[in-house]
Backbone bond lengths (Angstrom), bond angles and torsions (degrees), N, CA, C in turn:
res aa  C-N    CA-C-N  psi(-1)  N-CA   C-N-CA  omega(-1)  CA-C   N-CA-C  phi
1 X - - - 1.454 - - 1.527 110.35 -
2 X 1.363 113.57 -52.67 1.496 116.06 -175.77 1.820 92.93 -64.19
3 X 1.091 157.45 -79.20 0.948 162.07 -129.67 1.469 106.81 -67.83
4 X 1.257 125.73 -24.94 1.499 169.22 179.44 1.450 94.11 -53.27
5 X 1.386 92.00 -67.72 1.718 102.83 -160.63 1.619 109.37 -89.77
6 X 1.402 105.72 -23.58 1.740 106.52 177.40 1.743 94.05 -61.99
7 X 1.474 115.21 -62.65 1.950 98.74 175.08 1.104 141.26 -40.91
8 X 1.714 90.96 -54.79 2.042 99.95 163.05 1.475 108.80 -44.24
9 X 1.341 145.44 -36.75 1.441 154.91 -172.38 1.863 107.88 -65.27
10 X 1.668 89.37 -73.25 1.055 122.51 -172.41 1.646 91.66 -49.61
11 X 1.101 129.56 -73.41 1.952 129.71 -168.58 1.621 82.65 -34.96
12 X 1.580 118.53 -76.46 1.401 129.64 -130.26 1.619 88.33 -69.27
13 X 1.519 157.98 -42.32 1.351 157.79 132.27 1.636 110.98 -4.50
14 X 1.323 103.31 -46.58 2.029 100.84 -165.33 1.564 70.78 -88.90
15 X 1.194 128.81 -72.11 1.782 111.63 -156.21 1.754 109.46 -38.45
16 X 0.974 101.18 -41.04 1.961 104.42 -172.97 1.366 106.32 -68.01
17 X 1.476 108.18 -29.87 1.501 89.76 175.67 1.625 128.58 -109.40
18 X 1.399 98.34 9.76 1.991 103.97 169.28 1.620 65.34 -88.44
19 X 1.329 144.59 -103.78 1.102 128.84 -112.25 1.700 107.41 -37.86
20 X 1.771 108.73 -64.97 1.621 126.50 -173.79 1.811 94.80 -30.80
21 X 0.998 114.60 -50.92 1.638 122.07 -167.33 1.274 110.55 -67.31
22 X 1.423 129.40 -14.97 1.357 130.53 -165.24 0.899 107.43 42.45
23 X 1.510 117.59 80.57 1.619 125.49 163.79 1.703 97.04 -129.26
24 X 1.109 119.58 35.54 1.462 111.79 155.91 1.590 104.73 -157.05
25 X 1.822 95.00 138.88 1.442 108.89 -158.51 1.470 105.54 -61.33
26 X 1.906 112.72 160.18 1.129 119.96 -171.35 1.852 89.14 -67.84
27 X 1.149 149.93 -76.50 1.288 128.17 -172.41 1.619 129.85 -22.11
28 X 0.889 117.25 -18.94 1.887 126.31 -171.71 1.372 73.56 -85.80
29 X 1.373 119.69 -92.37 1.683 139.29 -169.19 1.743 94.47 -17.94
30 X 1.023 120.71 -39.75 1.646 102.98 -164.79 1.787 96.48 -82.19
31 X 1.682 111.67 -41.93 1.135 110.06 -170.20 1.644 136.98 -86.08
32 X 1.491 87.64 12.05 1.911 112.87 175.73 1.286 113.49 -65.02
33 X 1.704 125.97 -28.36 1.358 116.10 178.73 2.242 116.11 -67.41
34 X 1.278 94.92 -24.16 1.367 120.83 -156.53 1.960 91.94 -86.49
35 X 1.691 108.50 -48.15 1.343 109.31 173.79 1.258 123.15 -68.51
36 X 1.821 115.87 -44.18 0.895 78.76 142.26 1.841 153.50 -163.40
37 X 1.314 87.36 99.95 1.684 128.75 158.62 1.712 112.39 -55.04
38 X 1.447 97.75 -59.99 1.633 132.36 -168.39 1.432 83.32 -74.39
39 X 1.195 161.49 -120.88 0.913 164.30 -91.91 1.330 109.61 -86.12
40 X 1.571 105.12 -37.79 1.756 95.95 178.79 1.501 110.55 -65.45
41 X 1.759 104.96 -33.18 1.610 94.28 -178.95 1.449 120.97 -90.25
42 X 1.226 120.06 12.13 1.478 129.68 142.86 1.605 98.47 -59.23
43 X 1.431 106.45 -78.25 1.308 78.70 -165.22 1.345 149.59 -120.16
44 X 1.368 101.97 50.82 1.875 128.21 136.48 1.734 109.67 -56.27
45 X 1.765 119.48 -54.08 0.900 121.58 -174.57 1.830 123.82 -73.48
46 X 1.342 102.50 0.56 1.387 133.80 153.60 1.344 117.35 -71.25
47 X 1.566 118.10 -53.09 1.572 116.06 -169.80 0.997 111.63 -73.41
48 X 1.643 113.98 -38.97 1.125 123.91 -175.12 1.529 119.88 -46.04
49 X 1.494 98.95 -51.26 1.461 109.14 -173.31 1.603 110.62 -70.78
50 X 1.412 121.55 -16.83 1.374 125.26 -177.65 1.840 98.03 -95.64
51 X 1.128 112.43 -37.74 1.940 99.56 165.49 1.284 112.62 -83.68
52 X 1.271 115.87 6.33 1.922 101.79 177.53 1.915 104.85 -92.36
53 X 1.285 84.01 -28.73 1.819 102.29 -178.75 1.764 106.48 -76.85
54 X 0.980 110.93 -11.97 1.477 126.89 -178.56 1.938 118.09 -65.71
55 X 0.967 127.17 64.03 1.464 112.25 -164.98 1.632 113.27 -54.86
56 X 1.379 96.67 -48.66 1.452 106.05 177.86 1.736 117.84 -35.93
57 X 1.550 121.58 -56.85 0.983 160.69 174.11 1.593 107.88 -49.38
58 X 1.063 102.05 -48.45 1.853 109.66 -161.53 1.901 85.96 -81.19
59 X 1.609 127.04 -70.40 0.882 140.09 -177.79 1.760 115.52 -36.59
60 X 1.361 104.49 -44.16 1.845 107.03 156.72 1.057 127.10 -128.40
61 X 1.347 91.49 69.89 1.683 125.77 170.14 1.738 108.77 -65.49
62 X 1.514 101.09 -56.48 1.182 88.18 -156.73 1.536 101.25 -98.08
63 X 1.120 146.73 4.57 1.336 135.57 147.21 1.768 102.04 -62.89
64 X 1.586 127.60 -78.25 1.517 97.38 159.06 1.960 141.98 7.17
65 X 1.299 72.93 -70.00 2.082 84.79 168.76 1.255 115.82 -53.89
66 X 1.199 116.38 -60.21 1.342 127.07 -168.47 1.625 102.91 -71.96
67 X 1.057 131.95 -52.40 1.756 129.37 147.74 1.247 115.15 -14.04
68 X 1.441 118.29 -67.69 1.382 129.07 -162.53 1.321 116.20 -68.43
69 X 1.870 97.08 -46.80 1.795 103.06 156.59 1.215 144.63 -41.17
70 X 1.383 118.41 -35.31 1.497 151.53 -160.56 2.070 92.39 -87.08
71 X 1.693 87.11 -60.61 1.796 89.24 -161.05 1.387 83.07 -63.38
72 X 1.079 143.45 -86.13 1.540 149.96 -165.17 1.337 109.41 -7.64
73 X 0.970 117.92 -65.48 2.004 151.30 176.59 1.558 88.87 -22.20
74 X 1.674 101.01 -78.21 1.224 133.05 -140.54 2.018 95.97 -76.90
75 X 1.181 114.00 -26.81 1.195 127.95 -171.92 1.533 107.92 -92.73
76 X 1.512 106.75 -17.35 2.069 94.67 161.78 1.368 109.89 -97.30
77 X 1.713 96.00 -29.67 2.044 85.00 -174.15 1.375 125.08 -79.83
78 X 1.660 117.78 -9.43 1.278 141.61 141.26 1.981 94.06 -48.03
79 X 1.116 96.59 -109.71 2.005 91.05 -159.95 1.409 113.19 -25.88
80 X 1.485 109.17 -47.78 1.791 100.08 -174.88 1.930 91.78 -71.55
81 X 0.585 150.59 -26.82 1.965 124.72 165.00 1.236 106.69 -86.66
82 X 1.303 164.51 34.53 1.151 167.03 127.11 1.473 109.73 -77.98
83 X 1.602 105.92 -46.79 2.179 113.20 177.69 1.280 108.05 -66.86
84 X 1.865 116.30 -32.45 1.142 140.93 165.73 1.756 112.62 -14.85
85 X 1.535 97.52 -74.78 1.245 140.32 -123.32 1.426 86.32 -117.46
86 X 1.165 143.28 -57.80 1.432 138.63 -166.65 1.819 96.43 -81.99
87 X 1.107 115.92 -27.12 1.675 122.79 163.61 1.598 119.27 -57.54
88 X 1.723 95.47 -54.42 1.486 93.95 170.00 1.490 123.31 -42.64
89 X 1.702 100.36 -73.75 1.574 131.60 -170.68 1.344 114.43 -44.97
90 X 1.526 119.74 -49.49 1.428 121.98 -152.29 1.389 98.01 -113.76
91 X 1.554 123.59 -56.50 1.402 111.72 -165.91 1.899 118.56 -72.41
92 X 1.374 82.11 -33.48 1.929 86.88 -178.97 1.684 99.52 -72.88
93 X 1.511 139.93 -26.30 1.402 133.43 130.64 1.410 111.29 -0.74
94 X 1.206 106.02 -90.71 0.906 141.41 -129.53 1.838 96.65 -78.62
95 X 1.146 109.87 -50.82 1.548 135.24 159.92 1.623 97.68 -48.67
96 X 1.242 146.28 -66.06 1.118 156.45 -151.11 2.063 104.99 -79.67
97 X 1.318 90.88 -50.07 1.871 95.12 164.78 1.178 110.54 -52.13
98 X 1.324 120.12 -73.18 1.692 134.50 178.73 1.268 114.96 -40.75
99 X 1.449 147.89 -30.38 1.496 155.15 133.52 1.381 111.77 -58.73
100 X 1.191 132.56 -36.47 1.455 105.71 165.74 1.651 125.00 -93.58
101 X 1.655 119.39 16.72 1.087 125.54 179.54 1.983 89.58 -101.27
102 X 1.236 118.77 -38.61 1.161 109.67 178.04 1.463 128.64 -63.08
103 X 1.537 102.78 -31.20 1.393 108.42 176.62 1.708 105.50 -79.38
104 X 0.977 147.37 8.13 1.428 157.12 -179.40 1.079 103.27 -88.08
């Protein structure tokens, strides 16, 4: 697993730095949104075929769902009160300094 993720790293590091270096032509650069487009739906159409083959998976599907629903849920109304809240605290601050440095 760890070794897994040092490559996943390691690729996404060499890609950042041919790009920074301009070692790939301005044509690729225009056509990366389009590659990849293609590639993600390769590979969804990859997972797919590895969770359709899945019995385990297919059979608790829908406890899964309802999991995924729940974390999902809980994972926007978490960020929207956190954007909430760091909006309140810091920027209206921050807004509130900047009007009383002007009135000075």
């Amino acid at each position: 697993m760890t070794t897994r993720l040092i490559i996943y790293l390691s690729i996404i590091i060499l890609g950042a730095f041919i790009s920074y270096k301009k070692f790939v032509h301005k044509n690729v650069l225009k056509k990366l949104t389009t590659i990849q487009s293609i590639s993600i739906i390769i590979l969804l159409f990859v997972m797919g075929i590895k969770i359709g083959g899945d019995k385990e998976v297919i059979s608790s599907f829908l406890t899964l769902g309802y999991q995924a629903l729940i974390f999902s849920l809980f994972s926007i109304a978490f960020s929207i009160f956190f954007v909430m809240m760091i909006k309140r605290f810091i920027i209206y601050k921050e807004d509130e300094e900047i009007e009383i440095k002007e009135e000075a």
